[in-house]
C-alpha positions as CSV (number, residue, x, y, z in Angstrom):
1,X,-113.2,-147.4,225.2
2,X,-112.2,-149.7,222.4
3,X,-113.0,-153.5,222.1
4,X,-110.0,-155.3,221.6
5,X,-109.8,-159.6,220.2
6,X,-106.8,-161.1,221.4
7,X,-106.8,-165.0,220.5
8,X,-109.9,-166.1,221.7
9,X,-110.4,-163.2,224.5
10,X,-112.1,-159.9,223.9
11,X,-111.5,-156.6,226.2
12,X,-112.3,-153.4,226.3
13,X,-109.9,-151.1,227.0
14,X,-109.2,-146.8,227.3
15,X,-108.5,-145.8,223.7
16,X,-105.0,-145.1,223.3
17,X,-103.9,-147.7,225.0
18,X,-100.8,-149.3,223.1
19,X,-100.6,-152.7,221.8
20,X,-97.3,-153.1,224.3
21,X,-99.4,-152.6,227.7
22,X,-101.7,-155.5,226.8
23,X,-98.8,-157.9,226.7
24,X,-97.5,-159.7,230.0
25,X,-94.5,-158.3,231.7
26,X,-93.4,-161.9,232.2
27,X,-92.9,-162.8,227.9
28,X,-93.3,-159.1,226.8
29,X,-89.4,-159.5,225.2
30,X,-90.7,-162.4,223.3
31,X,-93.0,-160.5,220.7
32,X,-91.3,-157.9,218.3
33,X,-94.0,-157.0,216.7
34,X,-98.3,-157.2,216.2
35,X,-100.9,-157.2,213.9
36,X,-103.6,-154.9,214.1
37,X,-106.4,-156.2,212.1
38,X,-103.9,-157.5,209.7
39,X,-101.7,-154.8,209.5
40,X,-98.2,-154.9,210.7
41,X,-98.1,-152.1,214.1
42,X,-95.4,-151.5,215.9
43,X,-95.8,-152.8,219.9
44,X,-96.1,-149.0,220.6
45,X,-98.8,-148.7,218.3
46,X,-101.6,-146.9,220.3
47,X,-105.1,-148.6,219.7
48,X,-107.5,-146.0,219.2
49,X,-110.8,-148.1,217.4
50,X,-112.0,-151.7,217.8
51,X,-109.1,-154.4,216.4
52,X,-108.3,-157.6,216.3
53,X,-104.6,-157.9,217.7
54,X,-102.1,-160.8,216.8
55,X,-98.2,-160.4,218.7
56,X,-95.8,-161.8,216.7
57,X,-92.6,-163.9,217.6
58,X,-89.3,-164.2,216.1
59,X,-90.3,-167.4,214.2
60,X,-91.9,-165.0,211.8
61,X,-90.4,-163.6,208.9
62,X,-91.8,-159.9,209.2
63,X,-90.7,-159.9,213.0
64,X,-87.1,-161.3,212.1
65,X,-86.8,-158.4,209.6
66,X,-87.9,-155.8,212.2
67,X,-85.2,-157.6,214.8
68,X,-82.4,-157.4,212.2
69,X,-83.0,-153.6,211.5
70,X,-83.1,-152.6,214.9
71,X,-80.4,-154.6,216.0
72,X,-78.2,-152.8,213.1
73,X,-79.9,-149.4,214.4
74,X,-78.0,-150.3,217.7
75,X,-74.8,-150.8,216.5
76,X,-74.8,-148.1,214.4
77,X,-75.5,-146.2,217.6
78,X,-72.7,-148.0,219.2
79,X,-70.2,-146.8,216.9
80,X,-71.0,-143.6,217.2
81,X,-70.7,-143.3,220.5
82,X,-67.2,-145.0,220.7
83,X,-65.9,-143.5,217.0
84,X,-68.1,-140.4,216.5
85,X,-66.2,-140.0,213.2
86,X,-66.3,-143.1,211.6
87,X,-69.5,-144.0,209.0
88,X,-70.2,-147.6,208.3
89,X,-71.5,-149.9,206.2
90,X,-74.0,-152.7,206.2
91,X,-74.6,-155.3,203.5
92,X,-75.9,-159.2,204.1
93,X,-72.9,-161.4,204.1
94,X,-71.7,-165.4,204.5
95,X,-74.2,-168.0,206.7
96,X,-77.5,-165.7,206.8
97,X,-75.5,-162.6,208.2
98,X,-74.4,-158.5,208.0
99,X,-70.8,-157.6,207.4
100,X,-70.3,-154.3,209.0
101,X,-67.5,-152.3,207.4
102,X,-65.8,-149.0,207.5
103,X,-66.4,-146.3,205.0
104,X,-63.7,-144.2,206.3
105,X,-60.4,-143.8,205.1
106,X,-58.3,-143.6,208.0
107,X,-60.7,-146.2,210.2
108,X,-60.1,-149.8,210.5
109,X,-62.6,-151.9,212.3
110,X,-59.7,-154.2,213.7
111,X,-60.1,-157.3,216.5
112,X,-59.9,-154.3,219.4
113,X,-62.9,-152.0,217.7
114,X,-65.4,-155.5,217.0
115,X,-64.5,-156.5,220.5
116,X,-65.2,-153.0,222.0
117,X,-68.7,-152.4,219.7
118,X,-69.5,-155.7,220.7
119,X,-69.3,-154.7,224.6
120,X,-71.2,-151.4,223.6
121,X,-74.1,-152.8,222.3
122,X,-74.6,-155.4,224.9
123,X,-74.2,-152.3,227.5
124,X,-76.8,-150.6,225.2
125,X,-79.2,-153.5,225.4
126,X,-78.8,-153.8,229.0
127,X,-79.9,-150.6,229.5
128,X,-82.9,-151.3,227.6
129,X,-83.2,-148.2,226.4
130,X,-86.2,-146.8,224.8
131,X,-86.7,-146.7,220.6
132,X,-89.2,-143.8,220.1
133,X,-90.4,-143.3,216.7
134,X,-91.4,-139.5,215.2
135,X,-91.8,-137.9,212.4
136,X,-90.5,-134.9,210.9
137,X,-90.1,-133.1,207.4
138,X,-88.0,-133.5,205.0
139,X,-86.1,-130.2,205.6
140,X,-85.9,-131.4,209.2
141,X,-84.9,-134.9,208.3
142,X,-81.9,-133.6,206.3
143,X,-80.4,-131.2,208.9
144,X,-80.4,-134.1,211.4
145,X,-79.0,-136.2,208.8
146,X,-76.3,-133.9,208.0
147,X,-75.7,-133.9,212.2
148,X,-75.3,-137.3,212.2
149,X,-72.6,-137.7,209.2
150,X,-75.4,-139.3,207.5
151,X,-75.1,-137.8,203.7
152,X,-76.0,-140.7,201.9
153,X,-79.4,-140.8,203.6
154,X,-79.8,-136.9,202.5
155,X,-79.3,-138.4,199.1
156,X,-82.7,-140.5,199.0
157,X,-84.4,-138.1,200.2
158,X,-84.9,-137.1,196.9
159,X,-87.0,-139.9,195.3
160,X,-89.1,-140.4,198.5
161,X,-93.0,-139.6,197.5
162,X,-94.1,-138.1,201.1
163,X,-93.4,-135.1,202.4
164,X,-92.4,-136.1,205.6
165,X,-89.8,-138.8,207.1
166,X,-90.0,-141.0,209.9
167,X,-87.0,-140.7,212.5
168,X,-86.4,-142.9,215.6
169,X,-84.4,-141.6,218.5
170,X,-82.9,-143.6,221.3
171,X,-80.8,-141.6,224.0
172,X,-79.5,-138.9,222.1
173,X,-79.0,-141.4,218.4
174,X,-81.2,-140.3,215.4
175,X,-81.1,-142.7,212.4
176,X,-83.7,-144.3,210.5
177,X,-84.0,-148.0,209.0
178,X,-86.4,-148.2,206.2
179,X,-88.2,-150.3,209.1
180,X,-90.3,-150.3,212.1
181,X,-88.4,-150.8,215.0
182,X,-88.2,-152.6,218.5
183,X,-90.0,-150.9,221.5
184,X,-86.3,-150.9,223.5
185,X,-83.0,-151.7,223.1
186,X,-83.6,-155.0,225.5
187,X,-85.5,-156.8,222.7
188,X,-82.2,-157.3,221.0
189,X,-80.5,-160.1,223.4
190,X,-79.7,-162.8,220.8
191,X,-76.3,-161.7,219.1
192,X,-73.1,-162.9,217.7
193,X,-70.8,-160.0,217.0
194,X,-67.2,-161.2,215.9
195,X,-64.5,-159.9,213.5
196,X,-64.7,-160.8,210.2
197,X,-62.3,-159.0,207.6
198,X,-62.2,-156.3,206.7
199,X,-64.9,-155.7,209.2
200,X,-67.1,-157.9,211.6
201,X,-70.0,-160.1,211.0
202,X,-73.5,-159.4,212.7
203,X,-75.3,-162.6,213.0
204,X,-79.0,-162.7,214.4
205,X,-81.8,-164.9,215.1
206,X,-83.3,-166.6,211.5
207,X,-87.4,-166.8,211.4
208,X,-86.8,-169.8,209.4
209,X,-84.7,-171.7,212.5
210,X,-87.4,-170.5,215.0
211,X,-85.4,-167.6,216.2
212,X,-82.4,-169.1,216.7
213,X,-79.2,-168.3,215.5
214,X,-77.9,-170.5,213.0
215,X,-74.0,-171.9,213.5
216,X,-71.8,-170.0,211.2
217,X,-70.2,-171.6,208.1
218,X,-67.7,-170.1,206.0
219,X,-68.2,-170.0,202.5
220,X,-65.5,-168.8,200.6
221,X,-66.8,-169.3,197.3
222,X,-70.3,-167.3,197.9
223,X,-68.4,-164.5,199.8
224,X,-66.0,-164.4,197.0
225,X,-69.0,-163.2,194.4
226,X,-70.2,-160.8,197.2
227,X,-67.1,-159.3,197.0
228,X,-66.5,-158.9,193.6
229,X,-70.4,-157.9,193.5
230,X,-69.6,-155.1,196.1
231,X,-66.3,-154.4,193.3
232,X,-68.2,-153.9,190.4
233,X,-70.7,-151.9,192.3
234,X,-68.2,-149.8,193.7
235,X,-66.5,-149.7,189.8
236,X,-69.6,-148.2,188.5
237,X,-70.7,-145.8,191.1
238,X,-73.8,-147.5,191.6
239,X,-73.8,-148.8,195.7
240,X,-77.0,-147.0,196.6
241,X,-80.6,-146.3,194.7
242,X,-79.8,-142.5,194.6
243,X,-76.6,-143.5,192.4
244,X,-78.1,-146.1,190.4
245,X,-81.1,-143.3,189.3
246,X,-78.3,-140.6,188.8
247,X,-77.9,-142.6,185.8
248,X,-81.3,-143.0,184.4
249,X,-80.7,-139.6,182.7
250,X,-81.6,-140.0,178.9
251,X,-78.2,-139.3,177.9
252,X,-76.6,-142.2,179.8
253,X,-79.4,-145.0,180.5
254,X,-78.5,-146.6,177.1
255,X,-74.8,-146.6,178.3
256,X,-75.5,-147.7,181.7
257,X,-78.2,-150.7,180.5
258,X,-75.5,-152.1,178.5
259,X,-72.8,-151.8,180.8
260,X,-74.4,-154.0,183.0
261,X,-75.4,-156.5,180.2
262,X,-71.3,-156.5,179.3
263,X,-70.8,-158.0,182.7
264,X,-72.9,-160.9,182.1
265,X,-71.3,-161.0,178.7
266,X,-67.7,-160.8,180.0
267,X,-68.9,-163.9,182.6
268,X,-70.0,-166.0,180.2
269,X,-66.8,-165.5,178.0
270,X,-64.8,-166.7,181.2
271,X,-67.0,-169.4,181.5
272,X,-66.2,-170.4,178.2
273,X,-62.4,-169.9,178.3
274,X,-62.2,-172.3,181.4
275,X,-64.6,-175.0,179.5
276,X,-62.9,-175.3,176.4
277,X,-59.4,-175.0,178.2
278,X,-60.5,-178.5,180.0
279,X,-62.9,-179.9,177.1
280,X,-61.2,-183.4,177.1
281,X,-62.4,-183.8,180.4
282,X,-65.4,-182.1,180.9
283,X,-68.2,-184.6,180.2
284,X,-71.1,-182.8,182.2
285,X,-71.5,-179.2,183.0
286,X,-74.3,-179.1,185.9
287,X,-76.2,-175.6,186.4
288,X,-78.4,-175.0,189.4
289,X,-79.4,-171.8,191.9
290,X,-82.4,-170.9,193.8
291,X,-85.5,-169.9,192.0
292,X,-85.5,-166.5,190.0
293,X,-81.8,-166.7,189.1
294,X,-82.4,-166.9,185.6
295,X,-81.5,-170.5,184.9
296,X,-82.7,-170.9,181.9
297,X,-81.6,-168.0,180.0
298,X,-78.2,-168.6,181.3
299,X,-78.1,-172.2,179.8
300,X,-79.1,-171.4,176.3
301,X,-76.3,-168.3,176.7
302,X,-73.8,-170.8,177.8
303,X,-74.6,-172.9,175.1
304,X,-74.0,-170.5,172.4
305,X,-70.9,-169.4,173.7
306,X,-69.7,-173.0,173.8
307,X,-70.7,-173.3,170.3
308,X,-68.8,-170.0,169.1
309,X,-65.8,-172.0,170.5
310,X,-66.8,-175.0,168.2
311,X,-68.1,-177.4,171.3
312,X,-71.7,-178.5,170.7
313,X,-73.3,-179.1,173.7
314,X,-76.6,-181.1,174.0
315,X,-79.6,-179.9,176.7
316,X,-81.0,-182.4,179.3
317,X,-84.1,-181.6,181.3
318,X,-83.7,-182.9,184.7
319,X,-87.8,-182.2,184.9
320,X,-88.2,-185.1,182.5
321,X,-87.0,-187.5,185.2
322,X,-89.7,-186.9,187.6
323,X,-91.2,-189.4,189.1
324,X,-95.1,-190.3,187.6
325,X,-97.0,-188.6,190.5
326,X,-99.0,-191.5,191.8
327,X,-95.2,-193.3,193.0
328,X,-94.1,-190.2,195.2
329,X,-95.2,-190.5,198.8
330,X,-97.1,-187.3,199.9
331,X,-94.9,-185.6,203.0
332,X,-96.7,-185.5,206.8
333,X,-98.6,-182.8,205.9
334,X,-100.6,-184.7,203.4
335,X,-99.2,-182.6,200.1
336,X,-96.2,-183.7,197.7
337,X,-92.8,-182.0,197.5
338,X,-92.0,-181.5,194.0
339,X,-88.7,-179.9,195.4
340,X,-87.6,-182.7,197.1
341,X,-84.8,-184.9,195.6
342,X,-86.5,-187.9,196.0
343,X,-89.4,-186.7,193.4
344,X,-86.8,-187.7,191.0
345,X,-85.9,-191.2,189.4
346,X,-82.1,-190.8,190.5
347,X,-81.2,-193.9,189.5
348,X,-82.3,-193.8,186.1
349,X,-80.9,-190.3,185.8
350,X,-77.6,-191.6,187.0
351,X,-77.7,-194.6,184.3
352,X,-78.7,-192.5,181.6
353,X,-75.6,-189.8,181.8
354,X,-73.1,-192.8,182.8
355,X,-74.5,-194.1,179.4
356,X,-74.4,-191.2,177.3
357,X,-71.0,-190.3,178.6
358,X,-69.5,-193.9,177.5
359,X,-71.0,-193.5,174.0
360,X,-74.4,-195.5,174.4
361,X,-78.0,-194.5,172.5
362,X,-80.4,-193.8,175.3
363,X,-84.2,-193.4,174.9
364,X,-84.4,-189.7,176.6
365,X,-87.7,-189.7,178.4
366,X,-90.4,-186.7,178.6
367,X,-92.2,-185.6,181.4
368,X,-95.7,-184.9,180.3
369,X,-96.8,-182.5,182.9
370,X,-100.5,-182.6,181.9
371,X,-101.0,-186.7,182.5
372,X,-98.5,-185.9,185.9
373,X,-96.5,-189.2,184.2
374,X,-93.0,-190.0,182.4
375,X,-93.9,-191.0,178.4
376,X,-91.4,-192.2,175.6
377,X,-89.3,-189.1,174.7
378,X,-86.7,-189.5,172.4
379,X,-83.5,-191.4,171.3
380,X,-80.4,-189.6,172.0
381,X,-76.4,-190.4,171.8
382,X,-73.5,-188.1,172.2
383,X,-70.2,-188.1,170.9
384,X,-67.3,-187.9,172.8
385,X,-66.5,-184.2,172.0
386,X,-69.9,-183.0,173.2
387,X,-70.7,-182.5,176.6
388,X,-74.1,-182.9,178.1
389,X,-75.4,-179.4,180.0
390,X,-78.1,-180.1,182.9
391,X,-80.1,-177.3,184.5
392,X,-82.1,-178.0,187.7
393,X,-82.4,-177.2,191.2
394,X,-80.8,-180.8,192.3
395,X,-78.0,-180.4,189.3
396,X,-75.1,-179.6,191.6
397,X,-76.2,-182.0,194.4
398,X,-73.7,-185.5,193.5
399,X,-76.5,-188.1,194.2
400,X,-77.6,-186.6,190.6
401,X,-74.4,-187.8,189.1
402,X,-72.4,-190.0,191.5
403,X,-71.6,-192.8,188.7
404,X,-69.7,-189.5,187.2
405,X,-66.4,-189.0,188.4
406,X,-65.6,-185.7,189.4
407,X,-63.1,-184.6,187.0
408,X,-65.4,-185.4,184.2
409,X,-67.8,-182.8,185.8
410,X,-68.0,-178.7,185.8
411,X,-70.6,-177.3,188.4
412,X,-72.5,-174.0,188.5
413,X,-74.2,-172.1,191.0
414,X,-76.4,-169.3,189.3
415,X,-77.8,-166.4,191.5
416,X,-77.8,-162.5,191.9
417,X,-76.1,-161.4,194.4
418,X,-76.9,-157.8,194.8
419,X,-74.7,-155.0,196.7
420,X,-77.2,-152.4,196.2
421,X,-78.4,-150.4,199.4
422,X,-80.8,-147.6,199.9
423,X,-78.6,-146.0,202.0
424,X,-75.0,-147.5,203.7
425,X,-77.5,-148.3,206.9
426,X,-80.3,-150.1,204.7
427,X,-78.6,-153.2,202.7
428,X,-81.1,-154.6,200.1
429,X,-82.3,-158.5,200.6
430,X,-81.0,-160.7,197.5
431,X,-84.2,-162.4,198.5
432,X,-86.7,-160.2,198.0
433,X,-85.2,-159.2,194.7
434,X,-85.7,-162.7,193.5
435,X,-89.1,-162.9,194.8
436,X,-90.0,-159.4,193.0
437,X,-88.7,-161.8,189.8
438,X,-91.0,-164.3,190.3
439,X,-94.0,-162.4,190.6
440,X,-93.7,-160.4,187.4
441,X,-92.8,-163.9,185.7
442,X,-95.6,-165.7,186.8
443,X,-97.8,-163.4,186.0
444,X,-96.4,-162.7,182.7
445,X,-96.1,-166.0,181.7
446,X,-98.6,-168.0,183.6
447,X,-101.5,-165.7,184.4
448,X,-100.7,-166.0,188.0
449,X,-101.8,-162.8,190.6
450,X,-98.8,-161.8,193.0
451,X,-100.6,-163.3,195.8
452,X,-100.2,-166.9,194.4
453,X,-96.8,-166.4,194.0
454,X,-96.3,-165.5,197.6
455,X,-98.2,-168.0,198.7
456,X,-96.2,-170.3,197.5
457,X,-92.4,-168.5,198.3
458,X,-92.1,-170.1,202.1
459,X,-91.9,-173.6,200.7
460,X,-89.5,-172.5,197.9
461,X,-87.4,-171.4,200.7
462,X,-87.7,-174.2,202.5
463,X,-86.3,-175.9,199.4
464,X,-83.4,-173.5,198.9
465,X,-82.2,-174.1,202.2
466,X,-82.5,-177.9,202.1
467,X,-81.4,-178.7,198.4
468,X,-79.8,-175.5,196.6
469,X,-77.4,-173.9,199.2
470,X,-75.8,-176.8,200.9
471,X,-73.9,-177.1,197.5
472,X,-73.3,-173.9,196.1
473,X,-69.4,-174.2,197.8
474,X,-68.8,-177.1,195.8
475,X,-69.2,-175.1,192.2
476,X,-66.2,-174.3,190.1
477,X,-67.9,-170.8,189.2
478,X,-70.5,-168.3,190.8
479,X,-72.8,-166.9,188.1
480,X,-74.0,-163.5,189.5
481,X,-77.4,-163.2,187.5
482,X,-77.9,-159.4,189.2
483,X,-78.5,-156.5,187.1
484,X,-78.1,-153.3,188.8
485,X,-80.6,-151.6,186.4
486,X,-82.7,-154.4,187.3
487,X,-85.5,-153.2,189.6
488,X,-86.3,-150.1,187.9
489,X,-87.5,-152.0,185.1
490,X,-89.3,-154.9,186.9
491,X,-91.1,-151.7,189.0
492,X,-93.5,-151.1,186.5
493,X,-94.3,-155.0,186.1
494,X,-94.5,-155.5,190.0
495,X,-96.0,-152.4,191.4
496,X,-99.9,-152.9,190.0
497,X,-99.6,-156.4,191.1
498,X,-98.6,-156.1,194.3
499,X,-101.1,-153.1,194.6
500,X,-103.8,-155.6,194.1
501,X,-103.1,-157.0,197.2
502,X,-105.8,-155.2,199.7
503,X,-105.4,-154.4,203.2
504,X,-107.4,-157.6,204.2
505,X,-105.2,-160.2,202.4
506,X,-103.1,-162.8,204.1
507,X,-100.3,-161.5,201.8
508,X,-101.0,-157.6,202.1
509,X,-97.3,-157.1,204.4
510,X,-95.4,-159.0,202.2
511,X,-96.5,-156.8,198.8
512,X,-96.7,-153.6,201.2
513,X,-92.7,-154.1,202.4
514,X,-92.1,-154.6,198.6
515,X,-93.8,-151.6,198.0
516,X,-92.2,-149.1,200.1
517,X,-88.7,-151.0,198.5
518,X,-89.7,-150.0,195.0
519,X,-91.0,-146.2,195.3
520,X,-87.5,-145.0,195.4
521,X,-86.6,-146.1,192.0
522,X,-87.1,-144.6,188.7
523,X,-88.8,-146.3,186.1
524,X,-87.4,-146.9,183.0
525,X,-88.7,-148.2,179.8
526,X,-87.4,-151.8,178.3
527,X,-86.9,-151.0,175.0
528,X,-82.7,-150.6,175.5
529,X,-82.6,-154.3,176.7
530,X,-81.2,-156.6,174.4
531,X,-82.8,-160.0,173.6
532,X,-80.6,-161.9,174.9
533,X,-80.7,-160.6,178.4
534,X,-81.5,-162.2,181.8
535,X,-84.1,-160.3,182.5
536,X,-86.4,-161.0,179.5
537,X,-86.6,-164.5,181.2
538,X,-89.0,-162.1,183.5
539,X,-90.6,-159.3,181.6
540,X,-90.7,-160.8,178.2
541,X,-89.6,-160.4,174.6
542,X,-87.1,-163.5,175.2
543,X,-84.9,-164.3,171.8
544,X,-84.5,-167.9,173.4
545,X,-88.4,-168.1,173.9
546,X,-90.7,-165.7,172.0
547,X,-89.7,-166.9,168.1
C-alpha cells in the first residue's frame, strides 16, 4: 500500500494504482494531467511510493500544452487513416492556433479533405480510444518511423542523448509528440477544425482564457511574416533542428551565422528605403513587441541606418513618462501594474510629441528608477527634418500619440517569429523562445536566477495579450527579430540556469520542458557574432551597450 494526499484527504491505496483510477468517473475528462509531488505525471502514471497528487485542468498552461499535442497526435492519425500517403505539417499560426499543411507534392488539403479530417477526428474522439505510452530503442524507434513515412523524425534521432525513445500507440497509429499525452482520445472534445489556405487551421482551448477557445481573428499582417518566416526557412534549408545543426559544421557555421545576420541587415535596409521615401511626412516612427524581441538593439540599428541615409533621428524613452509610483493605484490584487497603460502620464506624453513635432523646446523628463519618481531631465527641440523614434511596449497603441495624425506616423511591431520544428509533427513555441531570451538576459545583465524570471513570465503575458498584440495589425512593418542559429548559442547560457531549478521548485516543469527543448541542439561558440547583432542584447558583448 502507498499513502496518497489529494487536497486535504489522505488514502492509502494498492501500489500501482494509477493517478487516473483515483479521479471520479463523473469529471475524469476534466483533468489532462497531475502532479506527483511536483512533478508533471501523466494520468496513467502508476503510483508506486507515498505522493502528494495535484490533477490539473485546462486552465493551466502545462495541461493546455499536453491537450494541444495530443489533439495534433489525433489528427495526424486522422490523416493517415483517410490519406495513408500524404505527410503533414504543423507550425503555430494566426489567433493562438496550428496551420496544418501538406508536405506532399501531389496532395492538397482542399475544403473536401479539412471537412472529411474534421469528421475523422471527432469519430476518433468519440470512440475514445486509448493513448498508451511505451518505450523502445532507438533502432526500434526508427523502423517504426520509417513504417509510418515519418523520416524527418529518423533525422533527430541523432542528437537525442538517451538510448531509448518513447512511442505512443493508439489503435494501430505510432507517432510521438515531444510531449506527454492524454489518457484517450475522448479528452480532446473542444475543437475548431476549418480550412484555412493552403491548409486548415487547428484551434484549441487557451490556458490563459480558462480553457476555452478563443474567437478567431484574422491577422493578415502577422500571418504575412509567418509566411515569409516559413520562406526563408524553407530558402535556407533550415525547417527542422536536424537541418539547422547540419550546418554547425566548422566549415560552414561562419557562413550560416552570417547569413542569418544578412536578413536582419537586408530588413533594416527596407525599413530605411520606405522611411526616407516618405521623410516629409514621417514625424514619429513608433517601435514596440512583446518582451525578448530585441527592442532595443533594433532601435539604435534603425537609427544608424536612418543616419547613413542622412536623417538624424532623435531617441525618446517612453519609461521616462512613468507615473511617480505613489500616484498609480495598486490593481485588486494589492500589487501595481507597471505594464498597464495607465502607469504612464499620457497626457503629457501626448503634449510633449505634439510640441516637438510643431517645432517647440520641451524640457524632456527622466525617470529616476531608484527614487520610483519623474525628475528634471533635459531640454530638447527638433527640427523639422528629424523625426522623433519611440520604443516601448505602449508605442504602437494610438492613446500614446492621438494629437498625431496618422500620416505623420510609421508603426512597428518587433518579434521573432520562428518556423523552426523538431520534426514536421513538433512545431516550436515563439514563446518559449522568447522566454529562453529573457532568462539568459536577466541573468546576464541583472544577476537574476532563471526562476525569478519565470516567476514573473505569467504577468508579462498577461500584458502581451492586453497591450502589445491587439495592435500589431495596425504596423506598417513586421520586424522578425528570429535568428535561426539562435538557440544553439543561448543553450550554453540557459541550460546551467535552468538546471538550477531542483525537482522541488514551483518552477522545476517550466525549466524541465525547456530542457528537453534545448538537448537536441548543438552548441556553438559566440565568437562569429558580430556586434551589432540582436542577440548580443541577450548574451553580451553589445557594440550599442558594452563601450
Amino acid at each position: 500500500m502507498v499513502t496518497i494526499k489529494i487536497k486535504n484527504q489522505t488514502i492509502s491505496v494498492p501500489k500501482g494504482t494509477t493517478a487516473l483510477s483515483l479521479l471520479p468517473d463523473s469529471n475524469k475528462k476534466d483533468y489532462i494531467i497531475c502532479l506527483v509531488n511536483g512533478r508533471v505525471r501523466e494520468l496513467t502514471f502508476k503510483l508506486t511510493f507515498d505522493a502528494e497528487v495535484e490533477y490539473l485542468t485546462l486552465n493551466n498552461s502545462e495541461a493546455g500544452k499536453v491537450y494541444e499535442a495530443s489533439l495534433r497526435f489525433v489528427i495526424a492519425k486522422a490523416f493517415k487513416n483517410l490519406y495513408p500517403d500524404a505527410s503533414i505539417k504543423f507550425n503555430y499560426n494566426v489567433s493562438r492556433s496550428i496551420l496544418c499543411t501538406s508536405t506532399t507534392n501531389d496532395f492538397v488539403i482542399d475544403y473536401q479533405v479539412s471537412k472529411k479530417i474534421n469528421e475523422e477526428v471527432k469519430r476518433l474522439v468519440d470512440l475514445d480510444l486509448p493513448i498508451e505510452r511505451f518505450t523502445v530503442s532507438v533502432e526500434e524507434a526508427k523502423n517504426i518511423y520509417q513504417k509510418f513515412n515519418l523520416s524527418d523524425k529518423i533525422d533527430i534521432l541523432e542528437y537525442r542523448p538517451a538510448g531509448d525513445v518513447h512511442l505512443y500507440k493508439c489503435d494501430d497509429y505510432l507517432n510521438y509528440m515531444h510531449s506527454y499525452m492524454v489518457p484517450s482520445t475522448g479528452y480532446l472534445k473542444s475543437f475548431i477544425i476549418r480550412p484555412y489556405g493552403p491548409g486548415l487551421i487547428i484551434q484549441y482551448p487557451r490556458y490563459e482564457l480558462g480553457g476555452v477557445i478563443p474567437e478567431f481573428k484574422d491577422a493578415p499582417v502577422y500571418g504575412r511574416t509567418l509566411k515569409k518566416a516559413y520562406e526563408w526557412a524553407t530558402m535556407i534549408d533550415s525547417q527542422t533542428v536536424y537541418d539547422i545543426n547540419q550546418k554547425l559544421n566548422p566549415n560552414n557555421i561562419v557562413d550560416f551565422i552570417q547569413t542569418c545576420e544578412t536578413k536582419h541587415n537586408n530588413m533594416i535596409a527596407e525599413l530605411g528605403k520606405m522611411i526616407a521615401d516618405d521623410i516629409n511626412n514621417i514625424r514619429l516612427i513608433a517601435i514596440a513587441g512583446p518582451s525578448s524581441s530585441g527592442k532595443t538593439t533594433f532601435s539604435n540599428r534603425l537609427r544608424i541606418e536612418l543616419l547613413s541615409r542622412g536623417i538624424k533621428p532623435v531617441m525618446i524613452s517612453m519609461d521616462d513618462y512613468y507615473l511617480d509610483r505613489d500616484k498609480i493605484t495598486p490593481g485588486p490584487d494589492g500589487k501595481l501594474d507597471l505594464e498597464d497603460i495607465n502607469t504612464l502620464d499620457i497626457d503629457l506624453f501626448n503634449e510633449h510629441m505634439y510640441a516637438l513635432i510643431n517645432g517647440e523646446e520641451v524640457d524632456i523628463p527622466r525617470f529616476d528608477f531608484n527614487i520610483a519618481k519623474r525628475v528634471p531631465g533635459h531640454k530638447m527641440k527638433v527640427p523639422a527634418n528629424q523625426p522623433i523614434i519611440i520604443e516601448g511596449i505602449h508605442a504602437l497603441n494610438e492613446q500614446m500619440s492621438s494629437l498625431i495624425p496618422k500620416h505623420q506616423k510609421f508603426k512597428i511591431f518587433i518579434s521573432p517569429q520562428i518556423q523552426v520544428n523538431i520534426d514536421n509533427h513538433s512545431p516550436m513555441s515563439t514563446t518559449d523562445l522568447r522566454l529562453i531570451r529573457r532568462i539568459v538576459r536577466d541573468n546576464q545583465f541583472r544577476n537574476a536566477p532563471a526562476k525569478t524570471t519565470l516567476s514573473m513570465w505569467p504577468s508579462v503575458r498577461r500584458g502581451e495579450f492586453k497591450w502589445i498584440y491587439p495592435h500589431q495589425e495596425g504596423s506598417d512593418y513586421v520586424f522578425n527579430s528570429e535568428l535561426t542559429y539562435e538557440l544553439c548559442v543561448l543553450k550554453k547560457y540557459a541550460v546551467p540556469l535552468l538546471k538550477a531549478i531542483g525537482p522541488e521548485d514551483e518552477y522545476f516543469i517550466i525549466a524541465n520542458r525547456l530542457l528537453k527543448y534545448l538537448k537536441y541542439f548543438t552548441p556553438i561558440e559566440e565568437n562569429a557574432i558580430p556586434c551589432n547583432s540582436l542577440l548580443r542584447e541577450f548574451i553580451g558583448g553589445s557594440c550599442f551597450y558594452d563601450v
